[in-house]
C-alpha positions as CSV (number, residue, x, y, z in Angstrom):
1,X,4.8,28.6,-8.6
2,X,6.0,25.6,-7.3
3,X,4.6,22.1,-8.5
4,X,3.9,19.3,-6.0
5,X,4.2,15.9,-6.8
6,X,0.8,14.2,-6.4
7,X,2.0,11.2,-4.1
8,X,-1.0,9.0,-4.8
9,X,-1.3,9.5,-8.5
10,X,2.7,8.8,-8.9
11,X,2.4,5.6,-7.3
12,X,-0.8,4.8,-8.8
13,X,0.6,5.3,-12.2
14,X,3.8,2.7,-11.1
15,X,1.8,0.2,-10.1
16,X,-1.5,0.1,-12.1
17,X,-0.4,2.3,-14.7
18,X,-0.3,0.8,-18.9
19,X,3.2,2.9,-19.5
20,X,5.1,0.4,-18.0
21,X,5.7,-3.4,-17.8
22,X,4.1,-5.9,-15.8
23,X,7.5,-6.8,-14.4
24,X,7.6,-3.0,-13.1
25,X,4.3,-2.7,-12.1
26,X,4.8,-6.0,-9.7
27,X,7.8,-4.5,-8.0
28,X,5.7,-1.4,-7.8
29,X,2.8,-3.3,-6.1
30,X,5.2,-5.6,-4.0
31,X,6.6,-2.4,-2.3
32,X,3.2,-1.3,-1.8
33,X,2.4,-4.3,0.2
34,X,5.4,-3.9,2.0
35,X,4.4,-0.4,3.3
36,X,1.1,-1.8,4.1
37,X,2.1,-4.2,6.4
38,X,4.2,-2.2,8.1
39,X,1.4,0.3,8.6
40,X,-0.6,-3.0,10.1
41,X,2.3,-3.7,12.4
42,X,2.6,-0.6,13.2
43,X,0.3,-0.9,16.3
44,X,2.7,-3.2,18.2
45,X,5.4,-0.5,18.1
46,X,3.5,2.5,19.5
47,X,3.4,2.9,23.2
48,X,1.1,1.1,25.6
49,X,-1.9,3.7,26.4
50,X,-2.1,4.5,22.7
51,X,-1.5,0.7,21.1
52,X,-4.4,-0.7,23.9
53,X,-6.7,1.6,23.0
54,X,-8.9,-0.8,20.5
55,X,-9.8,1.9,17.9
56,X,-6.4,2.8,17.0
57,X,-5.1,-0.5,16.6
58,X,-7.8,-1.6,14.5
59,X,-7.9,1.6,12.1
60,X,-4.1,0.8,11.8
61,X,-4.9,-2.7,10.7
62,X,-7.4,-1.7,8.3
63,X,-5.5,0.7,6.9
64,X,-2.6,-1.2,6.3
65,X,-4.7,-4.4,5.2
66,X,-5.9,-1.9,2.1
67,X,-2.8,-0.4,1.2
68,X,-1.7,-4.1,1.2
69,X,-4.7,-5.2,-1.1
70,X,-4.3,-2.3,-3.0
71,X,-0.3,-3.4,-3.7
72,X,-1.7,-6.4,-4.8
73,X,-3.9,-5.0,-7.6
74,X,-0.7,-5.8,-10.5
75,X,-0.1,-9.5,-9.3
76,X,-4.4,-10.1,-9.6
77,X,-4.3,-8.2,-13.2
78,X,-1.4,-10.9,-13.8
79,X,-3.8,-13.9,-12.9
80,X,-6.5,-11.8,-15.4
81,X,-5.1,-11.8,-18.5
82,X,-4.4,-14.8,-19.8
């Protein structure tokens, strides 16, 4: 049988996870970020009848708005724990 990585739970564990340092977990959450605004910008690059169509471009901003507040998650914990 083969074993799949579990995508989410691999990064998860990078960026929020205890088993490694903050300094990790911050590069972790800063490439995060990074994919989530290019998911937000993604809108711009797709072709016009699909990027004017309101719904798409917006559900492509939310999306990669969350990814990118999600990416964020180690730098707040940072801020937390003094």
């Amino acid at each position: 049988m083969i074993d799949f990585i579990h995508l989410p739970k691999a990064i998860c564990h990078h960026a929020i996870g205890k088993d490694h340092t903050l300094a990790h977990r911050m590069w972790a959450g800063f490439g995060i970020m990074i994919f989530g605004v290019s998911t937000a910008k993604a809108a711009a690059l797709m072709p016009d009848p699909i990027a004017h169509h309101f719904i798409v471009h917006y559900g492509l901003d939310l999306m990669g708005y969350a990814i990118h507040g999600l990416g964020a998650i180690p730098f707040i914990e940072y801020f937390l724990e003094d």
